[in-house]
C-alpha positions in Angstrom: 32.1 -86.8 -42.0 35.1 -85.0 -40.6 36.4 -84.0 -44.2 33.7 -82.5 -45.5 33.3 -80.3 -42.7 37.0 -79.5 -43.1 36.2 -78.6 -46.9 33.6 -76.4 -45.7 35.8 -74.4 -43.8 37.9 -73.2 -46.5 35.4 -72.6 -48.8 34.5 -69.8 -45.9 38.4 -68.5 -46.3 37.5 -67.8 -50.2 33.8 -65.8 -49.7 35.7 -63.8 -47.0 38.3 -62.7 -49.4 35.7 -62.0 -51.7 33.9 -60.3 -49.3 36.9 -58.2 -48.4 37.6 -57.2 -51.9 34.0 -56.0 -52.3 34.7 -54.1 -49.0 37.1 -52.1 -50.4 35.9 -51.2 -53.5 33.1 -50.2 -51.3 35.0 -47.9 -49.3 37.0 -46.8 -52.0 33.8 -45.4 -53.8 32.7 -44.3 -50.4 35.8 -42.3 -49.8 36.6 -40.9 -53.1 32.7 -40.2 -53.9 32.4 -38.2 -50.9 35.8 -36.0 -52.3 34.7 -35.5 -55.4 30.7 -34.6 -54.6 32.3 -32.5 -52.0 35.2 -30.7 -54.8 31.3 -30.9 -57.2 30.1 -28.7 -54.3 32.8 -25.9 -54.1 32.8 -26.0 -57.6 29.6 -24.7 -58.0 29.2 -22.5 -55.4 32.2 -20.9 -57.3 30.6 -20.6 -60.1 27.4 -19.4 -58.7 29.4 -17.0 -57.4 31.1 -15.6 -60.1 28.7 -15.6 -62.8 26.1 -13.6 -60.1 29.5 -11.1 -59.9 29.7 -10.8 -63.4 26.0 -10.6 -64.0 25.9 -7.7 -61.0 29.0 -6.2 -62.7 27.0 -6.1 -66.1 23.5 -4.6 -64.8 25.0 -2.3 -62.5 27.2 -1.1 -66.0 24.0 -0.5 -68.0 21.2 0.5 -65.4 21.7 4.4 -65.8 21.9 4.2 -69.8 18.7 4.7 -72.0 17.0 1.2 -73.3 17.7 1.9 -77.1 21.1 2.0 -75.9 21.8 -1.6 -76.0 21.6 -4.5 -78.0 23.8 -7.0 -79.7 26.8 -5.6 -81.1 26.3 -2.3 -79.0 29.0 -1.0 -77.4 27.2 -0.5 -74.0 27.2 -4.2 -74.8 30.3 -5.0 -75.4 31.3 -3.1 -72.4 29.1 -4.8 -70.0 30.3 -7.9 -71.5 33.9 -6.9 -70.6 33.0 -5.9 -67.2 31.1 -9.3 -66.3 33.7 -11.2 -66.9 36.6 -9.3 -65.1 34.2 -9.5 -62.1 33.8 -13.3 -62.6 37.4 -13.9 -63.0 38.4 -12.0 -59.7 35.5 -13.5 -58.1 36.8 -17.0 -58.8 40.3 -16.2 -58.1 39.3 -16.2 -54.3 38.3 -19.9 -54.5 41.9 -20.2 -56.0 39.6 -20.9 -59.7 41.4 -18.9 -62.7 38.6 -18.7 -65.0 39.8 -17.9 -68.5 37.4 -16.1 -71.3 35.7 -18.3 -73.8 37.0 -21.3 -72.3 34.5 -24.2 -72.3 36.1 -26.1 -69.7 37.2 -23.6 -66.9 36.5 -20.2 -68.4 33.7 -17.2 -68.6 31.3 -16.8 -71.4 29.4 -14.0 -72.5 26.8 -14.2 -75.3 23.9 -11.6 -76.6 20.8 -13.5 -77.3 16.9 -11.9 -77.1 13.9 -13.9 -76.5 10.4 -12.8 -77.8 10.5 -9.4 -76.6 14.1 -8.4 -74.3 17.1 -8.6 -75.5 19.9 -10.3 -72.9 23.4 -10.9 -72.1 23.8 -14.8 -70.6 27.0 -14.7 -68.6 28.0 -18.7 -68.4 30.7 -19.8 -65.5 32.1 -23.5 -66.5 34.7 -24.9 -63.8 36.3 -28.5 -64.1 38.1 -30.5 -62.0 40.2 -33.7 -62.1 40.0 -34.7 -58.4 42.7 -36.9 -57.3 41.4 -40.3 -56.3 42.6 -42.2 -52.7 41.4 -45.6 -52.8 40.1 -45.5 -56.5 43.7 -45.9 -57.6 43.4 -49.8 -56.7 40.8 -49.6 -59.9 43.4 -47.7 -62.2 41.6 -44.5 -61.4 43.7 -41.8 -60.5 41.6 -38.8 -61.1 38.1 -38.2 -61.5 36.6 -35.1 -63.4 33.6 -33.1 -62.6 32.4 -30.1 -64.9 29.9 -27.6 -63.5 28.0 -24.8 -64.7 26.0 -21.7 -63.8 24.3 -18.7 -66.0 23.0 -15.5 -65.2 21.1 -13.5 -67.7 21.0 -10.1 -67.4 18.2 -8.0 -68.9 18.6 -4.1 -69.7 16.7 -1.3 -69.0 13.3 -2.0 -70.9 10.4 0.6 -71.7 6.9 -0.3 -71.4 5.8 -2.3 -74.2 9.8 -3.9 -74.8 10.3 -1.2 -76.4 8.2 -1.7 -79.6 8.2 2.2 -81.4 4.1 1.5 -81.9 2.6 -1.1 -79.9 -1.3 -2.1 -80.1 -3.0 -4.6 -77.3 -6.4 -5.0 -78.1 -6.6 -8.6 -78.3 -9.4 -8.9 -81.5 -9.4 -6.9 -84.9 -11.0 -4.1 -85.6 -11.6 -0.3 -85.6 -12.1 0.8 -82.0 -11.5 -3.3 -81.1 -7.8 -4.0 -81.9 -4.8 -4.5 -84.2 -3.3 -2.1 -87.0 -5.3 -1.0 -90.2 -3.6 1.1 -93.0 -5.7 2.0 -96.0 -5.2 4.2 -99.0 -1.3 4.9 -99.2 -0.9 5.1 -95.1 2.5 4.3 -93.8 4.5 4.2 -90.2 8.1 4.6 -90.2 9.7 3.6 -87.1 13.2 5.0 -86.2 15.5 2.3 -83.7 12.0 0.3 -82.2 9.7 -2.6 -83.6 6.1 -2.3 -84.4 3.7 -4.5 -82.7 0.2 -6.3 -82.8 -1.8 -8.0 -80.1 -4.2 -9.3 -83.0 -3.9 -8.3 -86.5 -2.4 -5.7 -89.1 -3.7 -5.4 -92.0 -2.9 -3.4 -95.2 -3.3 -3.1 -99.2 -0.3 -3.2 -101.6 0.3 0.8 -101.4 0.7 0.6 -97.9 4.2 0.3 -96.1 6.1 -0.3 -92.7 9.9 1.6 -92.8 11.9 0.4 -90.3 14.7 2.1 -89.3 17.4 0.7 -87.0 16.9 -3.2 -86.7 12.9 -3.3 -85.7 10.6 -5.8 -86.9 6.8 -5.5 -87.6 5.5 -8.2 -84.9 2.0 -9.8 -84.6 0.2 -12.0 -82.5 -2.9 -13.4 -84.6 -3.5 -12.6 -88.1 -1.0 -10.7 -90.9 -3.0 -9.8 -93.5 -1.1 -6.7 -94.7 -0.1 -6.6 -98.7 2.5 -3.6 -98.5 5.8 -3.5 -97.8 8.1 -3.5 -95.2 11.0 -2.4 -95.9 14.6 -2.5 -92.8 13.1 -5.0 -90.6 11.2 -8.5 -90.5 8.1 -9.8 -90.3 7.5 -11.8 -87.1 4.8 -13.7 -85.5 4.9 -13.9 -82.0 4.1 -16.9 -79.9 2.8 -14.8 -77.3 1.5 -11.8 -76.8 2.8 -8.8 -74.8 2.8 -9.2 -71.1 0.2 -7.7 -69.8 1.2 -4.1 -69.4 2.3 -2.6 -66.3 0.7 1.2 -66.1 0.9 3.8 -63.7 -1.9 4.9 -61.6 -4.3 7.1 -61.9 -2.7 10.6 -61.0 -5.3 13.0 -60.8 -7.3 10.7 -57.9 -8.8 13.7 -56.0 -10.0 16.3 -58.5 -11.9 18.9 -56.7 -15.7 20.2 -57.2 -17.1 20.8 -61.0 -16.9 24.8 -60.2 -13.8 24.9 -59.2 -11.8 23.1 -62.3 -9.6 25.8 -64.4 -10.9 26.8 -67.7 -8.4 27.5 -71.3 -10.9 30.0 -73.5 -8.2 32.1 -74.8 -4.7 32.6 -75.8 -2.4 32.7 -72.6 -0.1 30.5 -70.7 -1.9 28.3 -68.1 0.0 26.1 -64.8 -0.7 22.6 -63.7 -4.2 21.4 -62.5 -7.6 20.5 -62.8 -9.1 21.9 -66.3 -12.6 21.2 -68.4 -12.1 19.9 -72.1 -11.2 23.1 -74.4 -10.8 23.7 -77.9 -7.4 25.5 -78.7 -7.2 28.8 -78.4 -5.2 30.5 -82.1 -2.6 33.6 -82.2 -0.2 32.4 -79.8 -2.1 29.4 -78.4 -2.5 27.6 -75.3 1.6 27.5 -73.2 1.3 24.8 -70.5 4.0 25.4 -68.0 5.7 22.1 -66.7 3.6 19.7 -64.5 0.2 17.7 -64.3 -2.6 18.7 -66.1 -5.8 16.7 -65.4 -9.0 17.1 -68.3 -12.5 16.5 -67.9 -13.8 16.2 -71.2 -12.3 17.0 -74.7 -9.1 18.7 -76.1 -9.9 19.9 -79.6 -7.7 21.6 -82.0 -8.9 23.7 -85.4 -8.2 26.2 -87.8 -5.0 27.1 -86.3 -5.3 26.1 -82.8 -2.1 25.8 -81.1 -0.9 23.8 -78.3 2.3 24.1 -76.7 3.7 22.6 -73.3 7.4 21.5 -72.3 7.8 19.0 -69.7 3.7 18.3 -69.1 2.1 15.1 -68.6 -1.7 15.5 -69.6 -4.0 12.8 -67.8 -7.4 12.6 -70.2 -9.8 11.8 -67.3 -12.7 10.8 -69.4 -12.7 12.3 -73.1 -11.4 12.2 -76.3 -9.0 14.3 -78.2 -8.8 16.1 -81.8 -5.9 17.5 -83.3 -7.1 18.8 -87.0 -7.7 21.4 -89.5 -4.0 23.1 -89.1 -3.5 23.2 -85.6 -0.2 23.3 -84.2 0.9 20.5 -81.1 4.0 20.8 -79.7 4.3 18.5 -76.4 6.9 17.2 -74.8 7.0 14.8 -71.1 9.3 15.5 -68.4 12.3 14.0 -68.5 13.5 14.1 -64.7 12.1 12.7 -61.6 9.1 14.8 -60.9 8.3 17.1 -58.4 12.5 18.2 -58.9 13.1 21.6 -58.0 16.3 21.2 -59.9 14.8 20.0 -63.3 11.8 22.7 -62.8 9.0 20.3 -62.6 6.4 20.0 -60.2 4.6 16.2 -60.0 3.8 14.6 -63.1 4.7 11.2 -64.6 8.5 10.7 -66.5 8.3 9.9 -70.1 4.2 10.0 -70.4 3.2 12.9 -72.5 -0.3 11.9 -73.0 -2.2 9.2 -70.6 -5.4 8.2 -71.4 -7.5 6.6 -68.1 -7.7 3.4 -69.2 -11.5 2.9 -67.6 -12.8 4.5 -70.5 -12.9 3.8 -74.5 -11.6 6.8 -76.4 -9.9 8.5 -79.4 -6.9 10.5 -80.5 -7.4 11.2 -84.0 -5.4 13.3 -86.4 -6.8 15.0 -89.7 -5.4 17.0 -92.4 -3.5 20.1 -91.9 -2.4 18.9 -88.4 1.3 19.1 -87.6 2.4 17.7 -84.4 5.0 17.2 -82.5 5.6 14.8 -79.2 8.7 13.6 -77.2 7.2 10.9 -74.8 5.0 7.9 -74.9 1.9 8.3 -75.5 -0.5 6.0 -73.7 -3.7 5.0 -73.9 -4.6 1.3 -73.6 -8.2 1.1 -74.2 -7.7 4.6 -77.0 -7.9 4.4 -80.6 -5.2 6.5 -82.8 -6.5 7.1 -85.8 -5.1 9.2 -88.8 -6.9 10.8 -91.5 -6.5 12.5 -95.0 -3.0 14.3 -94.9 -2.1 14.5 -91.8 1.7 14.0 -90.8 2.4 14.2 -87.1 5.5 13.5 -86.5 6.3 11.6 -83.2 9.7 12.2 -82.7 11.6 10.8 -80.0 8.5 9.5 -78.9 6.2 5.7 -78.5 2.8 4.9 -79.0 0.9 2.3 -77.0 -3.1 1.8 -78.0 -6.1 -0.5 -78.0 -5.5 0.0 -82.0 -4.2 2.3 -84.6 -6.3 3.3 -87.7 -4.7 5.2 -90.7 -6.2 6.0 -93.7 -4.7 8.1 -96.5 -1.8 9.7 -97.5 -1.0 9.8 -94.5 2.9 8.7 -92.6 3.4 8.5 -88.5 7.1 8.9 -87.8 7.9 7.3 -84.1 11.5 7.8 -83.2 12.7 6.1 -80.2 16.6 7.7 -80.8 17.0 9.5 -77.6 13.6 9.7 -76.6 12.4 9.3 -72.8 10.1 7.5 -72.7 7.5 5.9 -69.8 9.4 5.5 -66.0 6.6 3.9 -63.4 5.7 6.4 -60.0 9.0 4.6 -58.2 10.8 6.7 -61.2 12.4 3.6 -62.5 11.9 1.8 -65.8 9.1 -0.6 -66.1 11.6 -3.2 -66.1 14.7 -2.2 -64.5 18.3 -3.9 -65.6 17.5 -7.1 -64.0 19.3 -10.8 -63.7 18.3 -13.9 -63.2 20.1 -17.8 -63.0 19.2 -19.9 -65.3 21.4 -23.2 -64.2 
């Protein structure tokens, strides 16, 4: 009896040694775990850190340069690039992190990308560390690695619409309903913007899309269209434009029936409250800078003429006509409005025309018209429609409808090169230079 219960006492001597081994590699992971999560922590804050630098060094860069102004290969991109990562690298230096450009493993990279509608930049922060090991070392362990990461995308400046030259967002297909119809020869050139469809576009074989400048002809729905396109793809979206974000109503508090303005003849006429007119001829109807709100119709014929520099005109319930000859020369203001400095009283930035968006209406060209416009032109629920030979010429300008109709011989040139286009009330862009972490 007394030997096995001395037996039984060393067999206790072995599980203790046991035990004690299994203690220490306990501890060991304990100890050196809790070094290198805590190393995995500063890590990332660092390169939190210095990609949000580098992103904030990028947006800040490009937030007072004009949306057309960027994209891949750009030097306002290539610039911003250069600027995001010196701010990461000095950003990391005070964590004691040299961060070296393109580096995958502790380094800064910047790439151009775009998704559906924006273009980007993605400024990526990688930082690795071999963390030396205490206990570990008993396992042949002397240093343990840890990689981390953190992105930032930063968006540009970005016009209503993403900055599609002619952008339609009725969501079915049809005149009046949605989409873009050419018929009978009609084309749309587009200078340095895309061309885009909440529903359809549609076109015969003598029909054509020119793109000039790296825009595509986009489409959510149906593509049905037989011409050609020539300088840019043909893309189907997987979404459709975000819902767009408009400014409000600006002519709110309009005062009694009798007291709104009238334009019956020749002259030149100041901001305010006018009744639909037709356009007077001679020298035509001179809108000094500012606001003007319409009840009822603008039509232009047989030489009518229309001329206003730095005018937003809010179409508070009617249509509009420009035909038979007449002459349109409109530009929007391209300051912060009222501005003393820049000569304009209140209006909206960038919006030449502005359709009220509680009503269904048209703005319809016909032959003889020649037009000119620097601005966007919006009207959500509106209809543009071209007919026979007329040629208005859009320059420097972007069109945002329910639909576009063309039929004829008949071309629309939108030019986004230069142009100022819409700003919201808080006289920023729609969508401001912005950033956002990915990871």
């Amino acid at each position: 009896m007394k030997t096995q219960l001395r037996n039984e006492s060393g067999q206790i001597l072995v599980i203790l040694a046991f035990a004690m081994v299994a203690l220490l590699g306990i501890t060991a992971l304990a100890v050196d775990g809790s070094m290198v999560l805590n190393d995995r922590r500063e890590d990332q804050s660092t390169a939190d850190s210095a990609a949000l630098a580098g992103g904030g060094a990028a947006v800040q860069l490009m937030k007072d340069f004009m949306p057309q102004d960027f994209y891949c290969g750009s030097s306002l991109g290539a610039h911003a690039s250069v600027a995001a990562v010196q701010a990461a690298q000095n950003t990391a230096l005070a964590d004691n992190v040299a961060l070296v450009q393109n580096n995958p493993d502790t380094g800064v990279v910047v790439t151009c990308g775009s998704d559906v509608f924006r273009k980007y930049l993605d400024i990526k922060v990688t930082v690795t560390t071999d963390a030396k090991t205490t206990f570990a070392k008993i396992l042949s362990r002397d240093t343990i690695r840890t990689k981390v990461e953190s992105t930032v995308r930063v968006y540009p400046k970005q016009t209503i619409a993403f900055g599609n030259a002619l952008a339609t967002v009725g969501n079915s297909c049809g005149y009046g309903v949605g989409g873009i119809d050419l018929i009978g020869g009609a084309s749309v050139t587009a200078v340095q913007g895309g061309i885009f469809s909440n529903s359809c576009i549609k076109g015969p074989n003598n029909s054509a899309f020119n793109m000039l400048g790296g825009g595509n002809v986009t489409y959510y729905g149906s593509y049905t269209f037989q011409g050609t396109v020539t300088g840019g793809s043909v893309v189907q979206s997987p979404e459709p434009l975000p819902e767009l974000v408009i400014p409000d109503n600006p002519c709110q508090n309009p005062p009694a029936l009798a007291d709104y303005k009238k334009i019956n003849d020749e002259g030149t006429f100041t901001p305010g409250y006018y009744l639909g007119f037709t356009a007077p001829k001679k020298t035509g109807a001179k809108l000094n800078p500012g606001l003007y709100c319409i009840k009822g119709d603008i039509t232009a014929l047989g030489g009518g003429i229309i001329t206003g520099n730095k005018v937003t005109i809010y179409m508070m319930d009617g249509n509009i006509n420009f035909a038979a000859n007449s002459i349109i020369n409109l530009t929007a203001p391209d300051c912060a409005t009222p501005d003393a400095l820049c000569g304009v009283p209140p209006a909206i930035r960038g919006i030449v025309i502005y359709f009220n968006p509680a009503y269904q209406r048209t703005l319809s060209f016909a032959p003889g018209n020649t037009s000119y416009f620097e601005g966007t032109i919006l009207g959500p629920t509106t209809t543009v429609s071209l007919q026979g030979n007329a040629d208005p010429d859009a320059v420097h300008s972007q069109i945002i409808a329910n639909n576009y109709y063309s039929n004829g011989n008949t071309n629309l040139t939108i030019n986004l090169n230069g142009a100022e286009t819409y700003q919201n009330p808080a006289e920023t862009y729609q969508n401001p230079s912005s950033l956002e972490i990915l990871k």
